[in-house]
N, C-alpha and C positions, 0 to 999 in steps of 0.2 A: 536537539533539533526541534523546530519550531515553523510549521504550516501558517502562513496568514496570506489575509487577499487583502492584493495592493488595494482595493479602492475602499479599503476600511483605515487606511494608513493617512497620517496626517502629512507626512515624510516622505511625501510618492516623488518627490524632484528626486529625494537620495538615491532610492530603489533603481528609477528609470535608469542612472549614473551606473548603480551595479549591472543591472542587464545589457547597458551599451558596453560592459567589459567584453561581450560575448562577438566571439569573429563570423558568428552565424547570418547569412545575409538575411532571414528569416525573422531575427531577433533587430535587427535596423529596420524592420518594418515595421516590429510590434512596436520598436520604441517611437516611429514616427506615429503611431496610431495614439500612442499614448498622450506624446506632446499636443497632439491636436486635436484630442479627446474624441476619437474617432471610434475606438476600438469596438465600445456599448453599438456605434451605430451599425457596424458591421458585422458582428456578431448575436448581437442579440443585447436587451436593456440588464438583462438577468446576468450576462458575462461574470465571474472574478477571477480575476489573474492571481493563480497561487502562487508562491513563494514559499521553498521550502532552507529556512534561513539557518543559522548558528549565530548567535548574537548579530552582528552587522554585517556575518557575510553573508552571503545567498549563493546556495550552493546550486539549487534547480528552480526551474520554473515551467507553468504551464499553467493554459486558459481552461475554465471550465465556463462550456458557450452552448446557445441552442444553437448558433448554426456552424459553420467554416468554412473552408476554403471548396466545399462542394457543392454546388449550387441545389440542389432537393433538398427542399427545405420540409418533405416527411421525415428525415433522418434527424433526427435529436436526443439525449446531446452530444455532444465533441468535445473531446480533449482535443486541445492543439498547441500550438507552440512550443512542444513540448523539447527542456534542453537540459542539460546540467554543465556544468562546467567542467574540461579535461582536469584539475584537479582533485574533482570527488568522482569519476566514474570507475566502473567495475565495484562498486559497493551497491550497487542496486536502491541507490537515492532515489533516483524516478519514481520508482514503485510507489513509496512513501506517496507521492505526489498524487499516482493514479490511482491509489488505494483512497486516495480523500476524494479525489474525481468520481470514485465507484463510490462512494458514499452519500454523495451530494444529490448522484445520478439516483441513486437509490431511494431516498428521502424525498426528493421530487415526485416519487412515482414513475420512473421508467423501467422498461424493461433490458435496453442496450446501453451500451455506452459504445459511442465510433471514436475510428482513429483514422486520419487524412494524413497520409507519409509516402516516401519516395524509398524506404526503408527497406529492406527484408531480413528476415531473422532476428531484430531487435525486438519489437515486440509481444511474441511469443514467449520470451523471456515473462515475462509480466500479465502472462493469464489471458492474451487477445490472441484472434484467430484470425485470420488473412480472410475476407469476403471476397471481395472482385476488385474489380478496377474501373473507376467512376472518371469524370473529366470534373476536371477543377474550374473556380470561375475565369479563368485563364481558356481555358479549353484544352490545357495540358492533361495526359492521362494519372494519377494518382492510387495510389492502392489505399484501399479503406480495411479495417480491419474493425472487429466489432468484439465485445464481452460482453454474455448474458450476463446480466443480474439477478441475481437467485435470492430465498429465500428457503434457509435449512431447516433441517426440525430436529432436534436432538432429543427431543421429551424420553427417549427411551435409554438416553445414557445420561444427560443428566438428574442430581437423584441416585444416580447407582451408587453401592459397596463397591470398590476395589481393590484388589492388595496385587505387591510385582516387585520389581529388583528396581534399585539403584544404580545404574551404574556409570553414570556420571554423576558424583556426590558434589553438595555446595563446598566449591571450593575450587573443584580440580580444574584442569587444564584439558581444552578441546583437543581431541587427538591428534587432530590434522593441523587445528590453528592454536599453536600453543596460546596467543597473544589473549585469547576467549576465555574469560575463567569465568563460571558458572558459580552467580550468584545466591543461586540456590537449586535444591536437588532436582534432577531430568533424571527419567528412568524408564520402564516401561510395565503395562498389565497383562500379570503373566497370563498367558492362552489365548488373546484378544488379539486378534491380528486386524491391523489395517489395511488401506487400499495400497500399499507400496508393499504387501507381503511379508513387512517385520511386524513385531508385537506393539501396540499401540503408546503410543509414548505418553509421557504425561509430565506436568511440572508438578510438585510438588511444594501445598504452601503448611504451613503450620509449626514451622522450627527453624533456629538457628544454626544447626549444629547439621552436620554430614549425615545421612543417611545409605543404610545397604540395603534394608528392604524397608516397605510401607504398607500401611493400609487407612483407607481415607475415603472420602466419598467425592464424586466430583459434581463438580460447583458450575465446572463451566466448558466451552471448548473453542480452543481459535480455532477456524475455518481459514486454510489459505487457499486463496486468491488464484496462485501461480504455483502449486505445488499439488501432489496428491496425498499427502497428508493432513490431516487436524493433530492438531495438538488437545490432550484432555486437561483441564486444571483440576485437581485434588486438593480436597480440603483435608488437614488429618481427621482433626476433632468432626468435621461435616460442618463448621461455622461459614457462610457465605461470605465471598471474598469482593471488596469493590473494584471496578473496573478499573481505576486510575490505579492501584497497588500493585495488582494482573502486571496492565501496560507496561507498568514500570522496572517491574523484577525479569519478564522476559523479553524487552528490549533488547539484551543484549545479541538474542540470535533470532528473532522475527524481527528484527531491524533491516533483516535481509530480503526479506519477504513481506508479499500483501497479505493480509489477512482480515477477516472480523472477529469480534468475541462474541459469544453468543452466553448468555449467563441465565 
């Protein structure tokens, strides 16, 4: 899967054609705002409309904007338009989307990131919190929901020695979801309990082969987003692991999940 903004795309007739797939009445407006190059002017010059693609198809989408569809214009930024397609939901695709949204939001300098929806219970799912209820430029009533933007310190766990059990070695099969098989070893640091009450989990980088127990220094930690866990990453040898190698070996089950690395 692959994150880009439509207005870096040379391609943006094809794009528009995948989002008018969408039976969302919501999505027939982005797409008129699109064809009439409206969208910068309504939302802001800074807008890009992410796209979270598989080769040419696109599975989700959503604005990252200073303003939306709520008229206070102190409230910045917004995510909006935010949709996925009924054939990739319940895989928590969005996230991915709102995880680059809290990215972007972050990199800018903000402290919030808003949400302008008619929704309830969806997203909570994904780290946001229900604020109040604003009027729309409509004058319709709207629920806003908002995410702090945080900045963690781990200085005191990464650097550390740790050693702990295996027990999901590279290789095996998720308990629950056979279909998951763990590309490399998860396990956890024996006595270290985390904020969910079990022992602090960790991936494990430095070998091909299964492991039952370890000992290794860690390197780094995802922070998620929508969960009350971090994940720690372990080096064996202590050698510093790069961000793209990380992203790419735990993929398979933070694909579920927002997260950042922190290294």
């Amino acid at each position: 899967m692959q994150i880009i903004d439509f207005f870096e795309k040379k391609d943006q007739s094809y794009w528009i054609t995948q989002i008018e797939r969408s039976d969302w009445r919501a999505a027939a407006f982005l797409v008129k705002l699109l064809k009439e190059n409206e969208l910068k002017k309504l939302c802001g010059e800074k807008t890009q409309l992410l796209l979270l693609t598989e080769g040419e198809q696109l599975i989700s989408f959503c604005t990252y904007a200073e303003h939306d569809e709520v008229p206070d214009k102190s409230l910045t930024p917004w995510a909006g338009f935010v949709y996925t397609f009924p054939e990739y939901r319940g895989k928590m695709r969005m996230g991915k989307l709102l995880e680059h949204a809290y990215s972007l939001a972050k990199k800018d300098g903000y402290k919030t990131l808003y949400i302008s929806t008619g929704e309830k219970g969806l997203y909570e799912k994904y780290g946001f919190t229900y604020w109040k209820d604003m009027k729309d430029l409509n004058g319709d009533d709207t629920r806003v929901y908002r995410k702090s933007i945080v900045d963690m310190d781990y200085s005191d766990v990464i650097g550390t020695k740790v050693k702990g059990t295996i027990d999901r070695p590279l290789g095996c099969h998720h308990p629950r979801h056979p279909e998951m098989i763990y590309p490399i070893n998860y396990g956890y640091v024996d006595g270290v309990f985390a904020d969910d009450g079990a022992e602090q989990d960790v991936y494990v980088f430095g070998t091909d082969k299964p492991l039952w127990t370890y000992e290794g220094t860690v390197v780094g930690v995802i922070h998620r987003l929508n969960d009350c866990e971090d994940k720690w990453i372990v080096s064996l040898d202590g050698t510093p692991i790069d961000k793209e190698t990380i992203l790419k070996n735990v993929e398979f089950q933070e694909q579920y999940y927002m997260g950042e690395l922190y290294l």
